[in-house]
C-alpha positions as a Python dict, from the first residue, in 0.01 Angstrom:
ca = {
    (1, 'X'): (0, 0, 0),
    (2, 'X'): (-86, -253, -280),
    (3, 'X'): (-101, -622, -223),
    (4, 'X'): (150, -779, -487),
    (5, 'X'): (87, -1106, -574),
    (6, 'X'): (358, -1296, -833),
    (7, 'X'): (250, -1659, -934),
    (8, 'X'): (433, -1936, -1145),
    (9, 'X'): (259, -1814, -1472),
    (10, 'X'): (298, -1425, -1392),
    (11, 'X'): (711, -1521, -1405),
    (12, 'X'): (687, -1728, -1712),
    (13, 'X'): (496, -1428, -1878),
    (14, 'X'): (754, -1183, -1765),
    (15, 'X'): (1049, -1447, -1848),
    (16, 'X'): (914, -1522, -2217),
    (17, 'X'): (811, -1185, -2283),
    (18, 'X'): (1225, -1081, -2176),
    (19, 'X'): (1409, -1359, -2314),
    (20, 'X'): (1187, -1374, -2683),
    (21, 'X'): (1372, -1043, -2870),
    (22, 'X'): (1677, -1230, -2849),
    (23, 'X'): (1550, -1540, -2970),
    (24, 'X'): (1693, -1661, -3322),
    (25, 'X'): (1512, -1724, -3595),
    (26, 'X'): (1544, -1899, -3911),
    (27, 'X'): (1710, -1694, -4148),
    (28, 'X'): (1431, -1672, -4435),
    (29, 'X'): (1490, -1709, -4781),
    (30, 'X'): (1600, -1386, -4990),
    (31, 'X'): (1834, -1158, -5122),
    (32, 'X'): (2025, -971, -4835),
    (33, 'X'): (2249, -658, -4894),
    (34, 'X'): (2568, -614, -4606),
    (35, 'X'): (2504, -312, -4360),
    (36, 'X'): (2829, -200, -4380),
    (37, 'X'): (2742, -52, -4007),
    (38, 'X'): (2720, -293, -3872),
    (39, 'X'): (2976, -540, -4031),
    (40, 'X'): (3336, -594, -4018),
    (41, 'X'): (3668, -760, -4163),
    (42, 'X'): (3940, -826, -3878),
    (43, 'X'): (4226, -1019, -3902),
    (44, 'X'): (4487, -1172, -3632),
    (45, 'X'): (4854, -1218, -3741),
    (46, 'X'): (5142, -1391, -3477),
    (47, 'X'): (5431, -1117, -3484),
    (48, 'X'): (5782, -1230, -3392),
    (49, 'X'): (5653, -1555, -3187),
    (50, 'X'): (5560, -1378, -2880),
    (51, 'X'): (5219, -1198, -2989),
    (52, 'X'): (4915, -1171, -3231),
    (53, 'X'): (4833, -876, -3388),
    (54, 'X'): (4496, -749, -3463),
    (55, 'X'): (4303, -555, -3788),
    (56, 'X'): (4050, -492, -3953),
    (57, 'X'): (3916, -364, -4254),
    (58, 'X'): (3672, -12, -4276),
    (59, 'X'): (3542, -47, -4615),
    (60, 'X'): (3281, -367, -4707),
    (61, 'X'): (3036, -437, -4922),
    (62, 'X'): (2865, -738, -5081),
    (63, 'X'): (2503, -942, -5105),
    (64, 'X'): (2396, -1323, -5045),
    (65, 'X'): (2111, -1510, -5145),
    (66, 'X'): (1997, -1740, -4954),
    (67, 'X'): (1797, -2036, -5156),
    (68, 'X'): (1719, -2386, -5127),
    (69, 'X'): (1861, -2651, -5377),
    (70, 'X'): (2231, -2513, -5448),
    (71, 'X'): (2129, -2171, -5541),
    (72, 'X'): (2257, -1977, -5224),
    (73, 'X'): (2567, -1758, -5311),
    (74, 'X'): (2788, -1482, -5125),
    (75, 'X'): (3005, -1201, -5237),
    (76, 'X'): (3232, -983, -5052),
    (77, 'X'): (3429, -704, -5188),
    (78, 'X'): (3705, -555, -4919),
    (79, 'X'): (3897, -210, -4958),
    (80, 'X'): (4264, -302, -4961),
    (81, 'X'): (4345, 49, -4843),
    (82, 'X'): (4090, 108, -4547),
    (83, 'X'): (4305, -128, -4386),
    (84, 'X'): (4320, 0, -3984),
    (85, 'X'): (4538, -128, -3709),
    (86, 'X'): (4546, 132, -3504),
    (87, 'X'): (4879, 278, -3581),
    (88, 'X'): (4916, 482, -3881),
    (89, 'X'): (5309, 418, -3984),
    (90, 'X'): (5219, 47, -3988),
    (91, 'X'): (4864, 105, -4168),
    (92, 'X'): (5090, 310, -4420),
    (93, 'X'): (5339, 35, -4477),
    (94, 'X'): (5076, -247, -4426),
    (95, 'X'): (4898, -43, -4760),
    (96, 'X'): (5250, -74, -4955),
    (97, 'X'): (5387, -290, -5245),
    (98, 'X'): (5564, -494, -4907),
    (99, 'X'): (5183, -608, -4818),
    (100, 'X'): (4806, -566, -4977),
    (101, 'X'): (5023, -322, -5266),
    (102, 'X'): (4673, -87, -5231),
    (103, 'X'): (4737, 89, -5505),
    (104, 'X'): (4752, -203, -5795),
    (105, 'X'): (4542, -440, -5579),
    (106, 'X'): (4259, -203, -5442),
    (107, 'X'): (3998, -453, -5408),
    (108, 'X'): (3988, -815, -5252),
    (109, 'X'): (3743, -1017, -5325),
    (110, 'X'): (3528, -1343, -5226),
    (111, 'X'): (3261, -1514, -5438),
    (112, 'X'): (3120, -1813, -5327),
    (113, 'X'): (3094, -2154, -5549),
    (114, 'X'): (2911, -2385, -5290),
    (115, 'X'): (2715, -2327, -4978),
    (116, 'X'): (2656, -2638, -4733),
    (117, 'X'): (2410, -2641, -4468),
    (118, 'X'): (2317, -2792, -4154),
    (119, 'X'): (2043, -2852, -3985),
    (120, 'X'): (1841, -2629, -4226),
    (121, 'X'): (2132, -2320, -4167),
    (122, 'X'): (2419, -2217, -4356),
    (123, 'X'): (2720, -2388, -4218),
    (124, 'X'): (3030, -2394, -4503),
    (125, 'X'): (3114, -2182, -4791),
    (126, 'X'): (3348, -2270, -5049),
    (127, 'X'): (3465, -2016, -5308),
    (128, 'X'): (3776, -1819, -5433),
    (129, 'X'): (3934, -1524, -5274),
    (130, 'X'): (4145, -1325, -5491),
    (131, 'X'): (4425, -1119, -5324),
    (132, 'X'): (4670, -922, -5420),
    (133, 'X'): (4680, -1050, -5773),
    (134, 'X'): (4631, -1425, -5712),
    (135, 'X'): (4337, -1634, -5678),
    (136, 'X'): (4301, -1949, -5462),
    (137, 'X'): (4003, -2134, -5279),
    (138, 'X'): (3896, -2049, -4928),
    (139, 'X'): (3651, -2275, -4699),
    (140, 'X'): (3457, -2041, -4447),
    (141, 'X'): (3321, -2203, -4179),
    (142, 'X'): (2984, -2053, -4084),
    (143, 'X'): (2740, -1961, -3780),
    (144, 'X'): (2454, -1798, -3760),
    (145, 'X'): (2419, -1528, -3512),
    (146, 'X'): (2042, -1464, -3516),
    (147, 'X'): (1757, -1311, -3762),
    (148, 'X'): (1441, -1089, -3747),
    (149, 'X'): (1246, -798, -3819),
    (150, 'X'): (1402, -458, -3713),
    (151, 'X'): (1270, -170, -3569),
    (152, 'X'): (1236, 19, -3882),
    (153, 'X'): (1025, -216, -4028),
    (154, 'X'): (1316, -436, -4249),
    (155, 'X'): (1452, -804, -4158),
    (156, 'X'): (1798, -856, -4062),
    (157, 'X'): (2030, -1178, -4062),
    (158, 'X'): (2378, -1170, -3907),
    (159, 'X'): (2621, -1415, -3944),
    (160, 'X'): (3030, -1527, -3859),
    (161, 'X'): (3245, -1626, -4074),
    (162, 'X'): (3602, -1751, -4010),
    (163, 'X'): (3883, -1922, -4217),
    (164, 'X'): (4291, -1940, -4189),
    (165, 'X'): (4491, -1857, -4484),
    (166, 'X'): (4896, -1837, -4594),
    (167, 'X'): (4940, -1525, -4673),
    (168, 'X'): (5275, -1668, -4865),
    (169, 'X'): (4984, -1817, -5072),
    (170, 'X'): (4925, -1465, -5229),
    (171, 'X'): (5267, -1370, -5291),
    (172, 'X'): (5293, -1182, -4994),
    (173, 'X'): (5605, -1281, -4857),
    (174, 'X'): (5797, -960, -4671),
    (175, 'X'): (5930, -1080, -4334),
    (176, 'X'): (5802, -1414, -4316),
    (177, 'X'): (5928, -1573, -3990),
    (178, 'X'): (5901, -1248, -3818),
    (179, 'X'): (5559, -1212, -3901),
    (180, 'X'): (5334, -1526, -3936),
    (181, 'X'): (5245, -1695, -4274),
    (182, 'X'): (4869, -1810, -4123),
    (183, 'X'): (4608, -1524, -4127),
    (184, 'X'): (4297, -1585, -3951),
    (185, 'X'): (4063, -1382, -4066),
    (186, 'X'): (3669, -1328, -3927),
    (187, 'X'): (3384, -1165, -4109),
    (188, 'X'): (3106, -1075, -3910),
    (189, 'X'): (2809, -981, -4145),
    (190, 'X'): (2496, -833, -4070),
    (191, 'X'): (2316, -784, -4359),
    (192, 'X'): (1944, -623, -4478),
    (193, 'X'): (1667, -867, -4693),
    (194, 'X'): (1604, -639, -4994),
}
């Protein structure tokens, strides 16, 4: 039988030692690449007043830089066709000229053009996202979800970024009143320093 003795500084030990993996860091300065594993595009739609529909997007790719003095910068480049809501007639039609017209828009698109911070972090990004043919700007707001090394030896940053847009805006105008005209759409990033 062993004697077990736990004092005040044994449980801070054991508490800091738990808690500091999950500790955030400052995201440090670099050139990050998106880990398309571990991102994703969704998007939430009101359809016919009495619910909100829910994608997503399977296919993204893009880079950041984060720098001091005005020189931080994101792009995002989105598969029109991987959209996915979970029901293929609707994915089908959703992929149509009706919608993101896959086939003559394949790609959207969002470049940055200004990157405002707060408190030292990333907290706004203004920039143009071009959509089915047409081109408007987009304010993201930002948070920063945490940043550190990995296990394999790299350093990670994640981050969330939200914004509401008219999808009437982009020409896409099939059943409006049935289906909503705001889009809110959420990217949540986690991307590798190169």
């Amino acid at each position: 039988m062993y004697n077990l003795k736990i004092t005040t500084s044994t449980l801070a030990l054991l508490s800091s030692l738990t808690i500091a993996p999950v500790l955030a860091e400052t995201t440090t300065q670099g050139y990050y690449k998106i880990d398309l594993a571990h991102s994703s595009v969704t998007f939430s739609v009101k359809h016919l007043g009495t619910s909100e529909m829910v994608g997503r997007f399977n296919t993204i790719e893009g880079h950041f830089t984060l720098a001091p003095k005005g020189r931080s910068n994101l792009k995002v480049s989105i598969a029109t066709a991987s959209v996915d809501t979970n029901h293929k007639k609707r994915d089908k039609h959703l992929r149509s000229p009706d919608f993101f017209n896959a086939k003559q828009y394949p790609k959207m698109t969002f470049t940055s053009s200004k990157v405002s911070f707060r408190n030292g972090k990333p907290s706004m990004i203004t920039g143009k996202l071009s959509l089915h043919g047409k081109t408007k700007s987009v304010r993201f707001h930002l948070n920063s979800i945490g940043a550190g090394a990995d296990p394999w030896g790299g350093y990670r940053a994640g981050y969330r970024a939200t914004t509401v847009i008219k999808r009437s805006n982009y020409g896409m105008n099939f059943m409006q009143g049935g289906i909503g005209d705001n889009i809110k759409i959420t990217l949540n990033i986690e991307a590798i320093k190169q």
